[in-house]
TIRO-2110 file (N, C-alpha, C; in Angstrom, 1 decimal):
// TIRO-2110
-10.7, -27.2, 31.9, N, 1, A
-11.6, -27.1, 30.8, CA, 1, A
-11.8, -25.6, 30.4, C, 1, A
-12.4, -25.0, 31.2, N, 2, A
-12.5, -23.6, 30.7, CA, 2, A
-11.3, -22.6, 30.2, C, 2, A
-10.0, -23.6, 30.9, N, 3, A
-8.7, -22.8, 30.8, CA, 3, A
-8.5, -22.7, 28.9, C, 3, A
-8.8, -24.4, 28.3, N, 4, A
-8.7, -24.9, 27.0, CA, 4, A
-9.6, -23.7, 26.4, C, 4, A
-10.3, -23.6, 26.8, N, 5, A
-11.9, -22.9, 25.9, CA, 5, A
-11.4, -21.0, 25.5, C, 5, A
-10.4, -21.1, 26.9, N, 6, A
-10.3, -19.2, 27.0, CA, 6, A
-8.7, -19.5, 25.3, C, 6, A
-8.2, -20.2, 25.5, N, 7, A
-7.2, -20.6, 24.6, CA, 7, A
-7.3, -20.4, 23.4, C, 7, A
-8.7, -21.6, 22.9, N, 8, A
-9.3, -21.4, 21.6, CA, 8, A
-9.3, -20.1, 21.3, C, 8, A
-10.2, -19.6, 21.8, N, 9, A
-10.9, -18.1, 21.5, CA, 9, A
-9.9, -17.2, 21.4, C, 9, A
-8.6, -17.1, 22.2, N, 10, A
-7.1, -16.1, 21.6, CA, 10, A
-7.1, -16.6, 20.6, C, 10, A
-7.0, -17.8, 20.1, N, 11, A
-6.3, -18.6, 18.9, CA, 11, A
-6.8, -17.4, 18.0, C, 11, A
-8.5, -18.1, 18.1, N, 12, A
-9.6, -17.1, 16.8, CA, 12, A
-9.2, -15.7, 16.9, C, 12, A
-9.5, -15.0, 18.1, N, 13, A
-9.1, -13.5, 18.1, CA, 13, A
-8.4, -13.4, 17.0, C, 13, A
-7.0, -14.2, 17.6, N, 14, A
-5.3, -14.0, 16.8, CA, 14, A
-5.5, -14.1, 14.9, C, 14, A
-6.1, -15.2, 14.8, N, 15, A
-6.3, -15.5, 13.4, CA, 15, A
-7.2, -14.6, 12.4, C, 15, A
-8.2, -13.8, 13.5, N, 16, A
-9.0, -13.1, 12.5, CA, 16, A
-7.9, -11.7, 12.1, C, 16, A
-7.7, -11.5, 13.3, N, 17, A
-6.6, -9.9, 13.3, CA, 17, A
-5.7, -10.2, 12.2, C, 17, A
-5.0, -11.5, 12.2, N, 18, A
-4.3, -11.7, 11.2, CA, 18, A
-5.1, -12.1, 9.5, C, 18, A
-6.0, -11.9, 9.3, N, 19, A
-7.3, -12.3, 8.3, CA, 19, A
-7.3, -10.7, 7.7, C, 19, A
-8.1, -10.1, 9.1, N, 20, A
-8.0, -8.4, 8.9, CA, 20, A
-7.1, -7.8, 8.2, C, 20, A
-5.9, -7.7, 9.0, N, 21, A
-4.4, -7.3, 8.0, CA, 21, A
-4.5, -7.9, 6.8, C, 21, A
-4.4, -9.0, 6.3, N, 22, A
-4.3, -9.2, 5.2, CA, 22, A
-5.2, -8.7, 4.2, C, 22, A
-6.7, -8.8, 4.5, N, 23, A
-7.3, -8.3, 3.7, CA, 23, A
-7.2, -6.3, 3.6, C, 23, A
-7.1, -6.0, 4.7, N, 24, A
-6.7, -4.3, 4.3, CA, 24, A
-5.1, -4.1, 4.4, C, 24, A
-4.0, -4.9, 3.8, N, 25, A
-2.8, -4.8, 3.7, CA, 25, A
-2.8, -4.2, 2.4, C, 25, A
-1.2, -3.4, 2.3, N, 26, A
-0.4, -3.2, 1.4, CA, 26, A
0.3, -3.8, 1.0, C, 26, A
1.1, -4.1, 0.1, N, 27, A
2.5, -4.9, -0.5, CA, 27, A
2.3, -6.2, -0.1, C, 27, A
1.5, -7.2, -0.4, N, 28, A
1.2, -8.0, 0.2, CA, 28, A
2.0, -9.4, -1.1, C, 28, A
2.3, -9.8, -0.2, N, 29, A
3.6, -11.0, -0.7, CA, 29, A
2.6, -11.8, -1.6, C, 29, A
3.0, -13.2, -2.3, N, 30, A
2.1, -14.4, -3.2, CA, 30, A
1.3, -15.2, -2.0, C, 30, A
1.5, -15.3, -1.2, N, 31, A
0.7, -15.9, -0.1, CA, 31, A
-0.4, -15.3, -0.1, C, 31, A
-0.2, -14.2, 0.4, N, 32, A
-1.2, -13.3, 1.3, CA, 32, A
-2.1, -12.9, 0.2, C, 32, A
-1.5, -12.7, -0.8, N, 33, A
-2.6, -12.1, -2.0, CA, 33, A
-3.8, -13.2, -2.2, C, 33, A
-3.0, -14.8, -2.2, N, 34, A
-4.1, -15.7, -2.5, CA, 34, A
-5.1, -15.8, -1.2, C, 34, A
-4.6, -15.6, 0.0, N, 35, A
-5.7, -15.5, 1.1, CA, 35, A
-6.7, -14.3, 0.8, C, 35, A
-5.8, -13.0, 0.5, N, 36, A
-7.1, -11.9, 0.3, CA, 36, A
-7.9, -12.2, -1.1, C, 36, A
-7.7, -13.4, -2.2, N, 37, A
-8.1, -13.3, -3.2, CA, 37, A
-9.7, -14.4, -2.8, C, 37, A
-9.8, -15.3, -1.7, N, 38, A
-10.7, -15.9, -1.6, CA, 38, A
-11.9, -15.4, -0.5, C, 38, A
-11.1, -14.1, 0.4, N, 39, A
-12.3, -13.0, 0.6, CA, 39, A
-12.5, -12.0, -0.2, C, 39, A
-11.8, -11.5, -1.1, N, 40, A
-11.9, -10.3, -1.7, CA, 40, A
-11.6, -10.7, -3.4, C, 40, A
-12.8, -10.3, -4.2, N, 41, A
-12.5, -10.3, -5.8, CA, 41, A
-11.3, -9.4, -6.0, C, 41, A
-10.5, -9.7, -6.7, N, 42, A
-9.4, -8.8, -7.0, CA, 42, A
-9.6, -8.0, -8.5, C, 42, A
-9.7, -6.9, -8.4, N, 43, A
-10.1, -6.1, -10.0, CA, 43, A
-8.5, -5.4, -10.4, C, 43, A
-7.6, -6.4, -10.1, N, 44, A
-6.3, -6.1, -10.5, CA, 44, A
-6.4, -5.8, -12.4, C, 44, A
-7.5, -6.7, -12.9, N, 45, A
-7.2, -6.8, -14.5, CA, 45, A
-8.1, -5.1, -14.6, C, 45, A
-8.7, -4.4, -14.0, N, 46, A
-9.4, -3.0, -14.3, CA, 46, A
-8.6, -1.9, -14.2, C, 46, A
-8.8, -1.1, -15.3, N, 47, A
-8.0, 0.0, -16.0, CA, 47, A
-8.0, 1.0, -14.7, C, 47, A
-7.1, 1.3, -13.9, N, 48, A
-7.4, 2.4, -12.8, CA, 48, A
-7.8, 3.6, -13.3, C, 48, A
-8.5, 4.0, -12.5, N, 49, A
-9.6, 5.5, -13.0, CA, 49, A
-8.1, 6.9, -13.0, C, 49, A
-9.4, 7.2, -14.0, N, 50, A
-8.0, 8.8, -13.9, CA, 50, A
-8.5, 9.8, -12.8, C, 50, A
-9.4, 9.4, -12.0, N, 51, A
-9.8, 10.3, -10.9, CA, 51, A
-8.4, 10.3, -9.8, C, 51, A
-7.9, 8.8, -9.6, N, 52, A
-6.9, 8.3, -8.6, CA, 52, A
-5.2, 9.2, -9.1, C, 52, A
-5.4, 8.9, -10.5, N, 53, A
-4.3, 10.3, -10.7, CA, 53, A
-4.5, 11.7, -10.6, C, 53, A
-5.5, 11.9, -11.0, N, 54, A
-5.7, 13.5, -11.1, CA, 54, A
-5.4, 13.5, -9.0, C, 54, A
-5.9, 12.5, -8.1, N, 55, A
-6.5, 12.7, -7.0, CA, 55, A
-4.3, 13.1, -6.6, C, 55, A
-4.2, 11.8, -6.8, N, 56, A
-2.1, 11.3, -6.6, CA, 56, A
-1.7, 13.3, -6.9, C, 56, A
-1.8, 13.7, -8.1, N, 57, A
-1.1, 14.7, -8.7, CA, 57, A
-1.2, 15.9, -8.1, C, 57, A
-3.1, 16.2, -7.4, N, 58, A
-2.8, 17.3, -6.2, CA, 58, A
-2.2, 17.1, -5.2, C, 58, A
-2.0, 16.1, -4.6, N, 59, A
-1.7, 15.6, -3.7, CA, 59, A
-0.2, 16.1, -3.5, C, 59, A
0.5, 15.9, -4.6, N, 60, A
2.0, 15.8, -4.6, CA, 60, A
1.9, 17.2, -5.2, C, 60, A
1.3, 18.4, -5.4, N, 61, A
1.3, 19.8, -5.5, CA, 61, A
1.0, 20.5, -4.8, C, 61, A
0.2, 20.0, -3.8, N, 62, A
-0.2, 20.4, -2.5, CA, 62, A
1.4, 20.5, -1.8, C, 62, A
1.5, 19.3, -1.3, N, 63, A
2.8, 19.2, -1.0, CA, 63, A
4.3, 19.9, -1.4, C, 63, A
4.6, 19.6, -2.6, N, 64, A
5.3, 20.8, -2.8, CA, 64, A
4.9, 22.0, -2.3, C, 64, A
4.0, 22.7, -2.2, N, 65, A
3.4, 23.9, -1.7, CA, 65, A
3.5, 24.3, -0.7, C, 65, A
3.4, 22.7, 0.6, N, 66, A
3.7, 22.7, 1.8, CA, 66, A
5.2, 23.3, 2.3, C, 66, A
5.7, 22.2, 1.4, N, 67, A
7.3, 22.4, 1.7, CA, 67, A
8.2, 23.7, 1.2, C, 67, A
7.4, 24.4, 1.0, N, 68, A
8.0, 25.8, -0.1, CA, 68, A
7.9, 26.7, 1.2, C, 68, A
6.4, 27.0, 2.2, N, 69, A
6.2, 27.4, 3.3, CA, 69, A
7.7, 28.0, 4.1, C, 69, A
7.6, 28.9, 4.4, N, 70, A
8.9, 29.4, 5.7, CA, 70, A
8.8, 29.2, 6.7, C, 70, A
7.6, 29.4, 7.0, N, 71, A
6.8, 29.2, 8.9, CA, 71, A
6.7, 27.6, 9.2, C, 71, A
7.4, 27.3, 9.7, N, 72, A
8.0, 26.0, 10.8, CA, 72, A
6.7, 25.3, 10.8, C, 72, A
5.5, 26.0, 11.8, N, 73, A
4.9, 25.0, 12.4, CA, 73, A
3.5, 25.5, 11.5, C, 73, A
3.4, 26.1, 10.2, N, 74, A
2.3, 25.9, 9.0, CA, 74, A
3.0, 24.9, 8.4, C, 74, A
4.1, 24.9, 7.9, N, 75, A
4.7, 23.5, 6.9, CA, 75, A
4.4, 22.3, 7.8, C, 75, A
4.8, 22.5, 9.4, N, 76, A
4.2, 20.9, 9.5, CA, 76, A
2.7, 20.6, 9.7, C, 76, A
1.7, 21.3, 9.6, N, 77, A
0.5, 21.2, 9.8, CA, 77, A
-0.1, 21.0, 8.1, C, 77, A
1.0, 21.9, 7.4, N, 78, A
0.4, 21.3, 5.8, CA, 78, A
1.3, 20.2, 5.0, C, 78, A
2.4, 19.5, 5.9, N, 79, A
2.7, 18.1, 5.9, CA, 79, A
1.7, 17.2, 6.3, C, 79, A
1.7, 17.5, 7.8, N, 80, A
0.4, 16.6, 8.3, CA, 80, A
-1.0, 16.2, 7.4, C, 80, A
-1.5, 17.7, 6.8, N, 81, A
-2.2, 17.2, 5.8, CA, 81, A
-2.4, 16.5, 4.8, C, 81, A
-1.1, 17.0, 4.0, N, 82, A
-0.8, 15.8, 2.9, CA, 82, A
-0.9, 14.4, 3.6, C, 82, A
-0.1, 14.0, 4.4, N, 83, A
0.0, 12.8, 4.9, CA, 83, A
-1.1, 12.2, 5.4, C, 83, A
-2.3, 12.9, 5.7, N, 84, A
-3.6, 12.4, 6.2, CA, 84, A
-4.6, 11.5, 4.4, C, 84, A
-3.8, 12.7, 3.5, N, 85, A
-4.3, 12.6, 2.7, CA, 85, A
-4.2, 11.7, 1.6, C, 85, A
-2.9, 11.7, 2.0, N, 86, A
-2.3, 9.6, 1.0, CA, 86, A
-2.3, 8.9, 1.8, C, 86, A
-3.1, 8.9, 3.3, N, 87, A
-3.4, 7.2, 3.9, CA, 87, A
-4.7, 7.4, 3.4, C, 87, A
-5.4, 8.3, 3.1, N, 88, A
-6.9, 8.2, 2.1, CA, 88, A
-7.0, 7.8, 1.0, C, 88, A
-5.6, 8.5, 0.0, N, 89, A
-5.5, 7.9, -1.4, CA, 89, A
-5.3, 5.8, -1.0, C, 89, A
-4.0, 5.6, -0.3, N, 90, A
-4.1, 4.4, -0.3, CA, 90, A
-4.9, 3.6, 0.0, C, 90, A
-6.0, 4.0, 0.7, N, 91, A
-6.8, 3.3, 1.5, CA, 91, A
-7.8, 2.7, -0.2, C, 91, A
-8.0, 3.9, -1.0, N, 92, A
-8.9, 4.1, -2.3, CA, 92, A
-8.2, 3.3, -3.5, C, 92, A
-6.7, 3.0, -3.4, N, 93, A
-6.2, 2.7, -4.6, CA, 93, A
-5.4, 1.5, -4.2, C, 93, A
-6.1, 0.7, -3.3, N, 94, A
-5.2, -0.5, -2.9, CA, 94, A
-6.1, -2.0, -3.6, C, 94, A
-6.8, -1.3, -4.3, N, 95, A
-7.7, -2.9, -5.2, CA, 95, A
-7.0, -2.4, -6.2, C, 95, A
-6.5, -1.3, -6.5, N, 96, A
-5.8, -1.4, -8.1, CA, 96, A
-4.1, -1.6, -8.2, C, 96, A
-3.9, -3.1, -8.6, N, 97, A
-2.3, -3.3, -8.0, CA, 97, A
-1.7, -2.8, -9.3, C, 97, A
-0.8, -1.6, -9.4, N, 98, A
0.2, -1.5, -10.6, CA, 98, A
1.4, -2.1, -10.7, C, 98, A
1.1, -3.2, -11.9, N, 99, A
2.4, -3.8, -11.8, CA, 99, A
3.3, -3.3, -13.4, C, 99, A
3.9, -2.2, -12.4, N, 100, A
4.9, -1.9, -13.3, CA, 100, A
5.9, -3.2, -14.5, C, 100, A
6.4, -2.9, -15.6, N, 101, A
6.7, -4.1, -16.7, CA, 101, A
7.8, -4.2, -16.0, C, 101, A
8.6, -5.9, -15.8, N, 102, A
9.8, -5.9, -15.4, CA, 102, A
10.8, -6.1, -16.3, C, 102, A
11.7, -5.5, -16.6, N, 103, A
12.6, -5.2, -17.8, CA, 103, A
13.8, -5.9, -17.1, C, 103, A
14.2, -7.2, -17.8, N, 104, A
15.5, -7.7, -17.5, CA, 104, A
16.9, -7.1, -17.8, C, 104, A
18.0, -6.7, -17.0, N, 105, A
18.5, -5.9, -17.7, CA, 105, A
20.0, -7.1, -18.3, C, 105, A
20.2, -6.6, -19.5, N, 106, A
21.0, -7.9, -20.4, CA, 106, A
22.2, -7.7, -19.2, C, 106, A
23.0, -9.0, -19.2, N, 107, A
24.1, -8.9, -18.6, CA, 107, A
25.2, -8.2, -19.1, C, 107, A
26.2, -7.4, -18.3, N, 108, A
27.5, -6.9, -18.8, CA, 108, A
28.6, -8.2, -19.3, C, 108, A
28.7, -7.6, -20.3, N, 109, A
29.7, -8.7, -21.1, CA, 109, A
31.3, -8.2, -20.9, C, 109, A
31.5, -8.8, -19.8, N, 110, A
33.3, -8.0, -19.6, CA, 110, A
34.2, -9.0, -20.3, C, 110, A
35.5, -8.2, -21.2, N, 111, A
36.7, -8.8, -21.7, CA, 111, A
38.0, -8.9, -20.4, C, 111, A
38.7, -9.5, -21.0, N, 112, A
39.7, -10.0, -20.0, CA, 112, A
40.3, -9.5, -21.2, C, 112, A
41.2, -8.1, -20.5, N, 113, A
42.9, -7.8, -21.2, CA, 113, A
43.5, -7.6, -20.5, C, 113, A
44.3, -8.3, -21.5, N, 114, A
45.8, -8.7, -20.7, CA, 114, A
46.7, -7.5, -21.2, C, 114, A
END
């Protein structure tokens, strides 16, 4: 009996961990979206702020800046930073999904010569 009881409770652990991820995931497939859609309102239809670009655009100027650096071990310390600093952007911009337009591209029409 008690062996059943310690069982359950991994089960729950297991299922919330996997609950957690989903709700603070990235790229998250048609499944998963509908699970985080019935804990989390989705403001996918809201215009993303231009704070989040202006925030993306230093980000990626910074960086170039990093990588321009000569000294070895300042460029990795000002990589490291950038990188500290777009798990913060994503963390900020993961309720705003951009779904880029999908443009079908027409098929190639090949001739047969003989």
């Amino acid at each position: 009996m008690p062996l059943l009881i310690v069982i359950l409770l991994i089960h729950c652990l297991v299922i919330c961990f996997i609950l957690a991820a989903i709700i603070n995931g990235h790229n998250l497939n048609r499944f998963e979206e509908k699970i985080r859609a019935l804990f989390i309102k989705p403001n996918s239809e809201e215009e993303v702020p231009d704070e989040l670009y202006d925030e993306a655009y230093e980000i990626v100027m910074d960086l170039g800046k990093a990588l321009e650096i000569d000294n070895d071990m300042t460029k990795h310390d000002a990589v490291q930073m950038a990188l500290k600093r777009v798990e913060g952007f994503r963390d900020d911009s993961k309720d705003y999904s951009l779904n880029p337009q999908e443009h079908s591209p027409q098929k190639a029409k090949l001739k047969v010569i003989k």
